[in-house]
C-alpha positions as a printed NumPy array, in Angstrom:
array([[-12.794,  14.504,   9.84 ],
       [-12.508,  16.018,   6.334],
       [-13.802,  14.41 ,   3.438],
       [-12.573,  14.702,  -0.246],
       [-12.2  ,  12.39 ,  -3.328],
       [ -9.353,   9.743,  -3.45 ],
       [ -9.063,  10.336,   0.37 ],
       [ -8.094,   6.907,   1.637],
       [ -6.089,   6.189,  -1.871],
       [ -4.176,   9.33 ,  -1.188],
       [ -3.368,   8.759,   2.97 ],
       [ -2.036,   4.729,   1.84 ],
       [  0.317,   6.668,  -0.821],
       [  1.435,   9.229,   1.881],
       [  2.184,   6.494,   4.218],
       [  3.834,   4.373,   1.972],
       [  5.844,   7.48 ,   0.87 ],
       [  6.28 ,   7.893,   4.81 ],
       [  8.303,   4.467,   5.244],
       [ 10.669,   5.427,   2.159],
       [ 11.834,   8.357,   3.635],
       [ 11.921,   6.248,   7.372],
       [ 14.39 ,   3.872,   5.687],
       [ 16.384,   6.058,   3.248],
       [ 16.174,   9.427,   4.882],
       [ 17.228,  12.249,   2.736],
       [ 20.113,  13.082,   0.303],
       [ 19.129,  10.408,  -2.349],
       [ 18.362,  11.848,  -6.168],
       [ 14.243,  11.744,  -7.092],
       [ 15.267,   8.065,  -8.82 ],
       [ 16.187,   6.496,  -5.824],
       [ 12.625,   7.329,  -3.833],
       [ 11.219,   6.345,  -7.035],
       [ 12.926,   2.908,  -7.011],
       [ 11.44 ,   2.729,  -3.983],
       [  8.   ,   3.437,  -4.078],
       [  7.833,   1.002,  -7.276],
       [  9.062,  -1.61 ,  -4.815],
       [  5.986,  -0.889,  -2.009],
       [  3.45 ,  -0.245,  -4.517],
       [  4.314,  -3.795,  -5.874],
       [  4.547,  -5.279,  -2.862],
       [  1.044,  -3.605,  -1.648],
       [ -0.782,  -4.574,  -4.79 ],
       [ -0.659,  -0.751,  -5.888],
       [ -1.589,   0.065,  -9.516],
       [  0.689,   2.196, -10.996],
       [  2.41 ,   4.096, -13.637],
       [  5.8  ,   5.027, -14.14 ],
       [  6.747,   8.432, -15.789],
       [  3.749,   7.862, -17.855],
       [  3.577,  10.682, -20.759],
       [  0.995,  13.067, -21.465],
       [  0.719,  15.306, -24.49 ],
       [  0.512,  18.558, -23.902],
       [ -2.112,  20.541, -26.874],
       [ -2.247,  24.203, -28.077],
       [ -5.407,  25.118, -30.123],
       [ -5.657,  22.42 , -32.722],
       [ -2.218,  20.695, -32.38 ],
       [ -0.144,  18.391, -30.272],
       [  3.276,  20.424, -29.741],
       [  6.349,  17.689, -30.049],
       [  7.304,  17.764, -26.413],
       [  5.46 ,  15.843, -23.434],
       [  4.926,  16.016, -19.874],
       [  6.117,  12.899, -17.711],
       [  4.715,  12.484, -14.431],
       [  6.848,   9.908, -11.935],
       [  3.554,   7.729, -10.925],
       [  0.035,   7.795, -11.613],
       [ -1.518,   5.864,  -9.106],
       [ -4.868,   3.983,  -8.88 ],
       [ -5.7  ,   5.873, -12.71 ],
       [ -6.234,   8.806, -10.899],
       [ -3.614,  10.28 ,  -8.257],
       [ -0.571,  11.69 , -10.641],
       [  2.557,  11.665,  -7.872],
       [  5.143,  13.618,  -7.796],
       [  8.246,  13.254,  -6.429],
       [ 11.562,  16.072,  -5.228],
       [ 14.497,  15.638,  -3.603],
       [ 14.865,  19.299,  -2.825],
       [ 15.618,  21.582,   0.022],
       [ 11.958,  23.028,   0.388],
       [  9.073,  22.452,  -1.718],
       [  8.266,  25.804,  -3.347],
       [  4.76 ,  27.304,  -5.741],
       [  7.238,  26.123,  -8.716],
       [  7.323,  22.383,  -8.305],
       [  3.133,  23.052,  -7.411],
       [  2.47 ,  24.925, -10.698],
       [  4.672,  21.786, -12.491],
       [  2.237,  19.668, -10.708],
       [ -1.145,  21.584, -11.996],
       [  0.263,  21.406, -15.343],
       [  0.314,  17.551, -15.337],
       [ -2.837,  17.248, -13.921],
       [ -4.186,  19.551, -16.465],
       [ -2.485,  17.779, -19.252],
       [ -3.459,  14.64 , -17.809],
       [ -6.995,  15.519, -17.348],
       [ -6.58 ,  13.767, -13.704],
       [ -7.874,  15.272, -10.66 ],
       [ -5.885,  15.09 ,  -7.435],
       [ -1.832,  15.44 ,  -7.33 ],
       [  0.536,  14.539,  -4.778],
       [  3.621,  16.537,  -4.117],
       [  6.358,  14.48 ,  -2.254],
       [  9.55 ,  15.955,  -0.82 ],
       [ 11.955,  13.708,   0.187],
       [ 14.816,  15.944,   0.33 ],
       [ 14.222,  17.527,   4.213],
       [ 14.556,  15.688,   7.238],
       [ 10.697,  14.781,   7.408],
       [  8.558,  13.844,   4.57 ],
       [  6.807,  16.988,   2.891],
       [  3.619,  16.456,   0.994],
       [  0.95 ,  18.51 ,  -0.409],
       [ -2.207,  17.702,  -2.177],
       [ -2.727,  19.63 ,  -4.962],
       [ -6.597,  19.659,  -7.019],
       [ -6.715,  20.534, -10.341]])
C-alpha cells in the first residue's frame, strides 16, 4: 500500500466526507456539505478551520483581497469543497493557489455535486 504524508488524516476526512454525501446525496449548495462536515468533525474530535483567510502577497506587498479556504484540517490538510457537475483542472488550480498562499502541503478536493463522492488529493 502507498505511503504519503497526512495519509491516515486524509482517508478519516474522505470517509467522513463519504457519510455526508450517504445522508444528503447531491443537489445541496457547498454550505450545506459544509454544515455538515462541521457537525462530524465536532463530533469526531476533528480540529478544524472554517473559511480561514490567507493573504495572498506580490513582491513586497499584501494585495487587499484574500483567499478563503472552507476547512483546514488537523493545521495542515486545506479542504475544499463543490457542489458541481464534474470536478474540472479549474477548481484544482483554485486549490494549488490556497495551498500556496497558505504555505500548507496537501489539499483535498471534494465534490459533492455527482451521484458518488469525488475527491482528489492535490500536493502543493
Amino acid at each position: 500500500m502507498e505511503n504519503f504524508y497526512l495519509k491516515e488524516e486524509t482517508y478519516t476526512i474522505i470517509g467522513i466526507c463519504m457519510e455526508v454525501h450517504k445522508i444528503l446525496g447531491k443537489g445541496h449548495s457547498e454550505i450545506i456539505y459544509g454544515d455538515a462536515l462541521e457537525y462530524e468533525f465536532r463530533k469526531n474530535g476533528i480540529p478544524f478551520e472554517r473559511e480561514k483567510k490567507f493573504n495572498v502577497t506580490y513582491k513586497d506587498i499584501v494585495l487587499p483581497h484574500h483567499y478563503f479556504s472552507d476547512f483546514v484540517i488537523f493545521e495542515e490538510i486545506i479542504l475544499e469543497i463543490k457542489a458541481i457537475q464534474q470536478l474540472s483542472s479549474s477548481e484544482t488550480k483554485q486549490t494549488l493557489n490556497y495551498l500556496a498562499a497558505s504555505k500548507n502541503k496537501v489539499g483535498l478536493l471534494v465534490n459533492f455535486g455527482e451521484d458518488s463522492l469525488k475527491y482528489k488529493r492535490v500536493v502543493l
